[in-house]
C-alpha positions in Angstrom: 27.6 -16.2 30.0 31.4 -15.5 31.5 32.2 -17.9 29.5 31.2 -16.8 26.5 32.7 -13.2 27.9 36.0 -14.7 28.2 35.6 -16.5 24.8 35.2 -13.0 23.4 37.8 -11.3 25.2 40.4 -14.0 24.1 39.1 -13.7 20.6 39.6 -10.1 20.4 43.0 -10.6 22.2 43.8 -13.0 19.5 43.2 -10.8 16.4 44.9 -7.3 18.5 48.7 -8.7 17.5 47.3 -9.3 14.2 46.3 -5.9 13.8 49.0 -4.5 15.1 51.6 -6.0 12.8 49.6 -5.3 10.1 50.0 -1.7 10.7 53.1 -2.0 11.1 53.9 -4.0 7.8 51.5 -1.7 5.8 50.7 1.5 7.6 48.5 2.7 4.9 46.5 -0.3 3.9 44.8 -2.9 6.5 45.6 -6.3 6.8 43.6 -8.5 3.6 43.7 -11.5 6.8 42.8 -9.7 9.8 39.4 -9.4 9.3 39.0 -12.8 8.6 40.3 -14.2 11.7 37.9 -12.4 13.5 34.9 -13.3 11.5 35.6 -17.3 11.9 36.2 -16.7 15.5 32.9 -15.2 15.6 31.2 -18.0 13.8 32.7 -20.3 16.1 31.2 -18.4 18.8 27.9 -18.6 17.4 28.1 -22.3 17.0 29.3 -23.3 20.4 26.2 -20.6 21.7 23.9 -22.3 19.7 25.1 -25.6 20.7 25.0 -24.7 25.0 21.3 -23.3 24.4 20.6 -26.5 22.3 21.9 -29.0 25.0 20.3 -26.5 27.5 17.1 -27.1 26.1 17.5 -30.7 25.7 18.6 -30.9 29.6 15.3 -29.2 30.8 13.1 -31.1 28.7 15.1 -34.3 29.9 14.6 -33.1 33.5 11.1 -32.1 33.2 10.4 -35.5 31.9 12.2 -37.1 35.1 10.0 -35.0 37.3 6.7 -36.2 35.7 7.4 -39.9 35.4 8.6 -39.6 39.3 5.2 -37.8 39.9 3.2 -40.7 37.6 5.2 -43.2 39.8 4.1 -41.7 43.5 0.6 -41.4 42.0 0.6 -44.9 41.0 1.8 -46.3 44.4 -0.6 -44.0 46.3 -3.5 -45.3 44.3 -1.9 -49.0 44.7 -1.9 -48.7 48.4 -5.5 -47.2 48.4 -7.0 -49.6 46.6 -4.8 -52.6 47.2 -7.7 -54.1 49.7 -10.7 -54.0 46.4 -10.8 -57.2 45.7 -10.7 -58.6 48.7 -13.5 -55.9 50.0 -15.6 -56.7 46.7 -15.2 -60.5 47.7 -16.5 -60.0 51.6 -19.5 -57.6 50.9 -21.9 -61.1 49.9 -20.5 -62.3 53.1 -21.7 -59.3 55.1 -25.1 -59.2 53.6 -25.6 -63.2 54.2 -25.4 -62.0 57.8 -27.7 -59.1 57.8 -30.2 -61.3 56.5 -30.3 -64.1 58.9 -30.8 -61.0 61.5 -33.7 -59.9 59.8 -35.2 -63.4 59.8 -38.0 -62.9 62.3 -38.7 -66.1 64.3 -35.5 -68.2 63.0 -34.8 -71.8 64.2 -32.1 -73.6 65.0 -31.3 -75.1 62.2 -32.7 -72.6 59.6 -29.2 -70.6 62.0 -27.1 -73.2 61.6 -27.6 -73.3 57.7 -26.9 -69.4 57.1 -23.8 -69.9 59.4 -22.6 -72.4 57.5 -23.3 -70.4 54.0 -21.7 -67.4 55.4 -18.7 -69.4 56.3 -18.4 -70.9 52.6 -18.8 -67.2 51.0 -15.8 -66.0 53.6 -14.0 -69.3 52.8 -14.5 -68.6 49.2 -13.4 -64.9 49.2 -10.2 -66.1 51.4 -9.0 -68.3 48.7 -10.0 -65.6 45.7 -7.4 -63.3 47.6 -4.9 -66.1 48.8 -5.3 -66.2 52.7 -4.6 -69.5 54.2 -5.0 -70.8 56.8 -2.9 -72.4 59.1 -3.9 -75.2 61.2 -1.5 -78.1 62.1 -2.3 -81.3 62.8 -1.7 -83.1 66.4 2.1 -84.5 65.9 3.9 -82.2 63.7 6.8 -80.7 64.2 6.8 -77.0 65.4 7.9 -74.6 62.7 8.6 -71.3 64.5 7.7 -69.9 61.5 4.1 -70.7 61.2 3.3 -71.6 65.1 3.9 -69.7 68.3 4.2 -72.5 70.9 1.6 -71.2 74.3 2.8 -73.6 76.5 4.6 -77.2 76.8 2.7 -79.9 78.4 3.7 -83.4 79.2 2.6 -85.6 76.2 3.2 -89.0 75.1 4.7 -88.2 71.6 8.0 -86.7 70.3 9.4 -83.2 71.8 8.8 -80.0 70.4 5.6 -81.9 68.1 2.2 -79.7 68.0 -0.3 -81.4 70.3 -3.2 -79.0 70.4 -3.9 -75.8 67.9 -5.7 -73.3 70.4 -6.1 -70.7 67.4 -5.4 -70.9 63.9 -2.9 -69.1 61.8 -3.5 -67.0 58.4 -0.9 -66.6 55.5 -1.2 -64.0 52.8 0.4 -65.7 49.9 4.2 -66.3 51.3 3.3 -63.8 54.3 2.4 -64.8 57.8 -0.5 -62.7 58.8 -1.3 -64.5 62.3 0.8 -67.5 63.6 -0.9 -70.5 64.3 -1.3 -70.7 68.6 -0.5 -74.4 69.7 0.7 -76.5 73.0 3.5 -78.3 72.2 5.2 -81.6 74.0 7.8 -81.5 76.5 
């Protein structure tokens, strides 16, 4: 708005010398030119107006668009981190009812046990690879990758240093991620 003030005062400043030596050329009749002057300045001023309120307009409506695709974007990485876990929930509910019903099994035997067990451990096995969690279990001899293996203890051992001799507790990977390292022993 002070600029469009100052625009003003400059083109009324502008058309005041005009004026003036008009009257004094012709002290009876106006100026045929000074008129005109001021009605193109004017013009001009309504085109640069109507050009700030257009550009204006076109910077809130750019801005308001910023705001909501920042807004889509959070909401989209809240609901990614809420729900991120679905699949591999979906994929370890069978698991969870395969062990509620062995406990509801009334007079179970040993083996009818040791069947379930090992059903329930091929559903969790199954739902672990569906959602890319391996595991990590070296064998006896390889080399210790720091890594993938936290070493518990070094024991005297009849193979090549810093080689895995026992795994005490294995390790999990989420895809390239190391969820748990793999606890071994390694050789002296």
């Amino acid at each position: 708005m002070q600029d469009q003030e100052k625009m003003q005062e400059q083109a009324e400043q502008m058309t005041q010398p005009q004026e003036t030596l008009a009257t004094e050329q012709q002290p009876s009749a106006e100026a045929p030119g000074a008129h005109a002057g001021g009605d193109v300045a004017n013009e001009k001023l309504a085109a640069a107006e109507a050009k700030a309120a257009e550009m204006h307009d076109a910077f809130l409506r750019a801005k308001a668009d910023a705001e909501n695709i920042r807004r889509r974007a959070q909401e989209d990485i809240a609901k990614a981190h809420k729900f991120a876990i679905e699949s591999f929930a979906e994929a370890l509910v069978p698991v969870k009812d395969s062990l509620e019903m062995a406990l509801k099994v009334e007079t179970p035997s040993v083996d009818s046990l040791k069947e379930g067990v090992e059903m329930t451990l091929k559903q969790l096995s199954a739902a672990f690879e569906r959602n890319r969690l391996a595991e990590i279990n070296p064998l006896p001899g390889e080399k210790l990758d720091p890594m993938k293996h936290q070493a518990i203890s070094m024991v005297p051992a009849e193979q090549e240093a810093n080689t895995i001799v026992t795994v005490l507790q294995k390790g999990y990977m989420i895809a390239d991620r190391l969820l748990r390292p793999a606890l071994v022993t390694v050789a002296q």
